[in-house]
C-alpha positions as CSV (number, residue, x, y, z in Angstrom):
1,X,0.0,0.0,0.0
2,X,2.4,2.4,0.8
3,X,4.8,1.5,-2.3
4,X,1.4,2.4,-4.4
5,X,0.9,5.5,-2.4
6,X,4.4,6.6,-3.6
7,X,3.7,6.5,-7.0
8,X,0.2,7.2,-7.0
9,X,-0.6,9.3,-4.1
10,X,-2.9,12.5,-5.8
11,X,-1.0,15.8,-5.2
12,X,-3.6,17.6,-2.8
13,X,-2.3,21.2,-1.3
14,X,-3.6,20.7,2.0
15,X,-0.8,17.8,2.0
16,X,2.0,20.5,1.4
17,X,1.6,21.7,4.3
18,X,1.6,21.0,8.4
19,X,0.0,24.7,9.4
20,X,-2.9,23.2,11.7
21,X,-5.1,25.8,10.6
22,X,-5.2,25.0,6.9
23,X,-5.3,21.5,7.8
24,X,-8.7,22.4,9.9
25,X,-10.0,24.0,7.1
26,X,-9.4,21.4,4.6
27,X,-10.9,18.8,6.4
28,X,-13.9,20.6,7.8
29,X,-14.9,21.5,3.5
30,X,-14.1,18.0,2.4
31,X,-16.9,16.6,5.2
32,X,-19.6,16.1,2.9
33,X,-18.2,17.5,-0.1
34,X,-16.2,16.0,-3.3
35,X,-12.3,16.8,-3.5
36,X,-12.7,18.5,-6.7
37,X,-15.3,20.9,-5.5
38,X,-13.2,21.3,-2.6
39,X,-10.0,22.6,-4.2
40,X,-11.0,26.1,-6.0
41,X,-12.8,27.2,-2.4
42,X,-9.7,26.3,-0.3
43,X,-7.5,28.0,-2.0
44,X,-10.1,31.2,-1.6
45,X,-11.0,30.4,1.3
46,X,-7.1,31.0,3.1
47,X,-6.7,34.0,0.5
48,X,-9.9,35.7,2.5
49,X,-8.8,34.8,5.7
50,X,-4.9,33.7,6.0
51,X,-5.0,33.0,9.7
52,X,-7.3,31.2,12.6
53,X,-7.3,34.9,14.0
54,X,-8.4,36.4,10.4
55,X,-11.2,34.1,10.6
56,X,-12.3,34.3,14.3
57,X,-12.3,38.4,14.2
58,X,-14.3,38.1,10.6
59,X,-18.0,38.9,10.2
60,X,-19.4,35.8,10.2
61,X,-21.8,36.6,6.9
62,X,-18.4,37.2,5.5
63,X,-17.5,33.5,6.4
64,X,-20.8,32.5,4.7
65,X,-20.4,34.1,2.0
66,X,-16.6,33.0,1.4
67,X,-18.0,29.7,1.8
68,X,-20.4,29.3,-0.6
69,X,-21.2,27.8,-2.6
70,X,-19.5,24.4,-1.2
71,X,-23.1,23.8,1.0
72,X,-24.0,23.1,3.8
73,X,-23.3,26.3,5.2
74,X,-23.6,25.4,9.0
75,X,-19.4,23.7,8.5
76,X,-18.6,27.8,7.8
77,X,-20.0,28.5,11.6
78,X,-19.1,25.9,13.0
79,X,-15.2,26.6,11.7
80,X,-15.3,30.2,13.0
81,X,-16.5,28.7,16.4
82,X,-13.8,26.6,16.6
83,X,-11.2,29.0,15.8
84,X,-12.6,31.3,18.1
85,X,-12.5,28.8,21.0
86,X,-9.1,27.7,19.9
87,X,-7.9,31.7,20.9
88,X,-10.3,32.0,23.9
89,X,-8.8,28.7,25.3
90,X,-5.6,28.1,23.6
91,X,-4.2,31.2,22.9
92,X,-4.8,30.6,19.2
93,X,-2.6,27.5,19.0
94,X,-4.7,24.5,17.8
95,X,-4.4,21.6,20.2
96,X,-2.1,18.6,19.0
97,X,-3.8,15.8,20.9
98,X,-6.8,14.2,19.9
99,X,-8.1,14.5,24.0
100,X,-8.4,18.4,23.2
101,X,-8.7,18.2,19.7
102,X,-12.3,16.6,21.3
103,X,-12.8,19.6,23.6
104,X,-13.4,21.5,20.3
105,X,-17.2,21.5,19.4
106,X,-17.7,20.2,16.1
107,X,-14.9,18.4,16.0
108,X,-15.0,14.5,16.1
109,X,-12.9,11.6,16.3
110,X,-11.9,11.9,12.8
111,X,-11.2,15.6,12.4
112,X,-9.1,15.1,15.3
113,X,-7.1,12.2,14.6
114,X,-6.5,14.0,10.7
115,X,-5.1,17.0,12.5
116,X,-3.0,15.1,14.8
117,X,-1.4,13.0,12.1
118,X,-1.6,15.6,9.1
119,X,-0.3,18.8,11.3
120,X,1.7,17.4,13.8
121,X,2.8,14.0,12.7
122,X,1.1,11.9,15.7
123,X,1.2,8.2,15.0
124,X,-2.6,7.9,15.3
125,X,-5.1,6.2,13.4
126,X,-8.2,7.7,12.0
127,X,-10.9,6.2,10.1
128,X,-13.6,7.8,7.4
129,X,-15.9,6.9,4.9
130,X,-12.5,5.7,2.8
131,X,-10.7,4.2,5.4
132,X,-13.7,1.9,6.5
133,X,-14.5,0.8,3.8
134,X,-11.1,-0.1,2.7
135,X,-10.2,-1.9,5.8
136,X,-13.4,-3.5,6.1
137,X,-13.2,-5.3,2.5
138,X,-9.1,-6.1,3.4
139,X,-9.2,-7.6,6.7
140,X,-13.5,-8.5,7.3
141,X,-14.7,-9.1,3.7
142,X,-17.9,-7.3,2.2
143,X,-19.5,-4.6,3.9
144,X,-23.1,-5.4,2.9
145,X,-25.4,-5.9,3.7
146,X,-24.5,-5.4,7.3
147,X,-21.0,-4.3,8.2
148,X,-19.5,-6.7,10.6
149,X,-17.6,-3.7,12.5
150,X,-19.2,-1.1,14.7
151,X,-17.4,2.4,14.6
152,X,-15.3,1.7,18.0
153,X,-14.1,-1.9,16.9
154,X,-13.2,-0.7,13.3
155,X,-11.1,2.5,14.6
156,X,-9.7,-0.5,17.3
157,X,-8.9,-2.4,13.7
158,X,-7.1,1.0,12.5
159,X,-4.9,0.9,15.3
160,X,-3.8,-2.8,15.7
161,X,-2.7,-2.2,11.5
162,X,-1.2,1.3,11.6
163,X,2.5,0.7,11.0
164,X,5.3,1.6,13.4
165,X,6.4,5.1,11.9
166,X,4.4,5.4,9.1
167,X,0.9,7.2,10.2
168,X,0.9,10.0,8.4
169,X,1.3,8.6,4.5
170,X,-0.7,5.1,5.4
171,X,-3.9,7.2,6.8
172,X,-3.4,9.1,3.4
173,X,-2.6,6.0,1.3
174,X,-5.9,4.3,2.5
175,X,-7.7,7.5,1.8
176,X,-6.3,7.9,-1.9
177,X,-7.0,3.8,-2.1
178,X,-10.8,4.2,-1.6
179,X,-11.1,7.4,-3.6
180,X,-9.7,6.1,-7.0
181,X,-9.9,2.0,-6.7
182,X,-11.7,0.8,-3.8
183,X,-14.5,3.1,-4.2
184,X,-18.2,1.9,-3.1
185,X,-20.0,1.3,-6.5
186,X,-17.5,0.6,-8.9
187,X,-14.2,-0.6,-7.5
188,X,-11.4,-1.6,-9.5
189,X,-10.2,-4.9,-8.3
190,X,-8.2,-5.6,-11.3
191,X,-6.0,-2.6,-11.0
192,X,-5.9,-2.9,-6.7
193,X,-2.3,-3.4,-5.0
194,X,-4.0,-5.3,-2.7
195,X,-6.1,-7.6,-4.2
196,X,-4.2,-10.6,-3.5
197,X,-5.0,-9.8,0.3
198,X,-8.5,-8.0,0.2
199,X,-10.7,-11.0,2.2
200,X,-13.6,-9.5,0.0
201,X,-12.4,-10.0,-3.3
202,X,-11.3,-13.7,-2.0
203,X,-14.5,-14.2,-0.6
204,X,-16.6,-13.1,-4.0
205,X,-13.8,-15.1,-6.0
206,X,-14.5,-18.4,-4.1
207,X,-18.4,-18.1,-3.6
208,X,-19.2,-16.8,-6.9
209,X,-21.3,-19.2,-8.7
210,X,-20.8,-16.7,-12.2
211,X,-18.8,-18.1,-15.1
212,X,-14.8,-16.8,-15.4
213,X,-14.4,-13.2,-15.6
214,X,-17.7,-12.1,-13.7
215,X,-16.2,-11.6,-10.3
216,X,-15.4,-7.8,-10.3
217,X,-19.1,-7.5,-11.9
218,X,-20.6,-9.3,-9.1
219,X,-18.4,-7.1,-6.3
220,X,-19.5,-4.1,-7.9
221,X,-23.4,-5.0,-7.9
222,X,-22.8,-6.2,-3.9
223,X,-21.1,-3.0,-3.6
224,X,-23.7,-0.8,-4.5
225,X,-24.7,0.5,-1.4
226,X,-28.3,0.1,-1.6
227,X,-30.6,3.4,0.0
228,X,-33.1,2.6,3.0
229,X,-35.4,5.1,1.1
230,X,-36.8,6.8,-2.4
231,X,-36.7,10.1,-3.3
232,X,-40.2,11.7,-3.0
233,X,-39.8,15.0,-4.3
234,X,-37.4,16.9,-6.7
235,X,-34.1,18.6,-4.9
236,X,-36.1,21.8,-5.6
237,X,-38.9,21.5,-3.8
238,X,-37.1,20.6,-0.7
239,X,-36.2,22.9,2.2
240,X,-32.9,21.9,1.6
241,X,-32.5,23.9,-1.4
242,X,-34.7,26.9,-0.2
243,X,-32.1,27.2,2.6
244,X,-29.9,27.7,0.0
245,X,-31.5,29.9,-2.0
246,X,-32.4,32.2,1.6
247,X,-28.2,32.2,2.3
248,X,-27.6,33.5,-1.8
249,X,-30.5,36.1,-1.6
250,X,-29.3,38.1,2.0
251,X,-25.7,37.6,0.3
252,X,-26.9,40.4,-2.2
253,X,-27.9,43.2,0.1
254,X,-26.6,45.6,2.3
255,X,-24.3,44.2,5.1
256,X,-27.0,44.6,8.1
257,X,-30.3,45.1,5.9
258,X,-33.3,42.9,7.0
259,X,-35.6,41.3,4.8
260,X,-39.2,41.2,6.1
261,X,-40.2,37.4,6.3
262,X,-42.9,38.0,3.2
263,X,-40.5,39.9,0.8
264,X,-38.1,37.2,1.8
265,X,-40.9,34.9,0.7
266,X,-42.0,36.8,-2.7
267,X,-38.2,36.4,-3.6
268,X,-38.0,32.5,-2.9
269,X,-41.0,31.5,-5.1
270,X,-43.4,34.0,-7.2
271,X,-46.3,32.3,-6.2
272,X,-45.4,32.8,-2.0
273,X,-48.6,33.6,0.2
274,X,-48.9,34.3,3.5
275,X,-50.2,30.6,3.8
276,X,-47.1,29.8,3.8
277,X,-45.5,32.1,6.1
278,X,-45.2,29.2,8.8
279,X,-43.5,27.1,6.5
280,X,-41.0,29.9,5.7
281,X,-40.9,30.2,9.7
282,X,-39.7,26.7,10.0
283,X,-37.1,26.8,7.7
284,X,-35.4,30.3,9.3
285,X,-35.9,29.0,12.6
286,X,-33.7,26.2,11.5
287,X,-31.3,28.6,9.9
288,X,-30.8,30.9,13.2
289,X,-30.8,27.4,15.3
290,X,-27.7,26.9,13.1
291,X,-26.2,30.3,13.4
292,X,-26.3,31.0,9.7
293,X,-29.2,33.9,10.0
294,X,-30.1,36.6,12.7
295,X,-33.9,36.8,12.9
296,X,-36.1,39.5,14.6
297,X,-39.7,41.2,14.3
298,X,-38.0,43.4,12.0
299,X,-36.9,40.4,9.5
300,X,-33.8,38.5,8.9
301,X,-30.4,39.1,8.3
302,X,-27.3,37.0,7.9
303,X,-25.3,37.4,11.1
């Protein structure tokens, strides 16, 4: 794996470089969100504030607005909380442990073990959606329909395999694996470095009951992680999207300027009514409850 890595690994910026802080950033914009959409925004992103203290001090409708339009705008809050805690209880140095890496709100188990190794070069192990499934299908087999590791026993797995020495480019190496090769739906077993030891490869090769040369077609059908529900409604009908469209319309006016809650409306749909006024209520309490929007009798603002 790590021979691969060397001659594979994809050339990422956040990986030339151990400032903490950019670290942070990268890895709170790539929750959720696709490497390539990722890349242009970081780049911005450090440009429009340099430091932790830059972003702490900023208005934080400026951090919303330098964030979009990656989504889910509540990780841009959520940042400048954590870099203002950092100062208030750090004196702007970013722990290096993951015990007060934790201490951070909003950070997990995996945001703190990436800093740790990325920034500082802690032999710790970490696991996300990559990782899992990469160990999983290596050491436990298939990881449907039911994985056959919780979260605590597959981070314990991560540990009892990280190599002595090596944490920083085998956490990235597994990451890079399950990105480009061992990815969920389509995985390319023929062109793995580790398919003479993946247990779920072996186990598809020796139960499959397909002619020659079907394997990798049936691992990639038992791959395809199958969703526990259907789509009812189009992504535009759905308050997801409005909240979306409510951040981009207060990015427009004046810094400070409210919007009334039924121009707001009349701007979101050209058929709004106040009928729908508590619907429009329930999605900008959720909004404020996130700390993306300042809300009162007067209308709403970002904050």
């Amino acid at each position: 794996l790590l021979h691969w890595y060397a001659h594979e690994q994809r050339v990422l910026p956040w990986r030339a470089t151990s400032d903490p802080y950019a670290i942070l950033v990268s890895e709170i914009m790539l929750q959720q969100t696709q490497v390539e959409r990722v890349l242009p925004k970081y780049q911005q992103f450090l440009r429009a504030f340099p430091t932790l203290a830059d972003l702490a001090a900023a208005p934080t409708a400026d951090v919303i607005s330098a964030w979009v339009p990656l989504g889910y705008n509540r990780r841009a809050v959520s940042l400048q909380s954590i870099a203002r805690q950092v100062l208030a209880q750090y004196a702007g140095r970013i722990p290096n442990t993951i015990e007060e890496l934790l201490q951070l709100k909003g950070i997990g188990r995996y945001t703190a073990g990436a800093i740790a190794c990325f920034a500082y070069h802690k032999q710790v192990a970490t696991v996300d959606t990559n990782i899992r499934r990469v160990l999983h299908r290596i050491f436990l087999g298939l990881e449907y329909p039911e994985p056959k590791f919780n979260d605590t026993q597959m981070l314990g797995l991560a540990e009892r395999v990280l190599p002595a020495g090596e944490a920083y480019n085998w956490n990235q190496a597994l990451m890079d694996l399950g990105a480009t090769i061992c990815t969920s739906g389509n995985p390319l077993c023929t062109q793995c470095p580790l398919q003479q030891s993946c247990h779920a490869f072996t186990e598809m090769s020796q139960h499959s009951l397909f002619p020659s040369g079907s394997v990798l077609r049936q691992l990639r059908k038992v791959a395809e992680k199958k969703t526990s529900y259907q789509t009812s409604q189009p992504f535009t009908s759905t308050n997801r999207y409005f909240r979306g469209r409510i951040i981009d319309f207060l990015r427009t006016i004046p810094s400070g300027q409210r919007v009334a809650l039924p121009t707001l409306g009349s701007q979101l749909k050209s058929t709004f009514s106040d009928e729908e006024l508590p619907w429009l209520r329930g999605i900008v309490d959720g909004l404020v409850k996130d700390g993306l929007l300042n809300c009162t009798e007067e209308g709403v603002r970002l904050p």
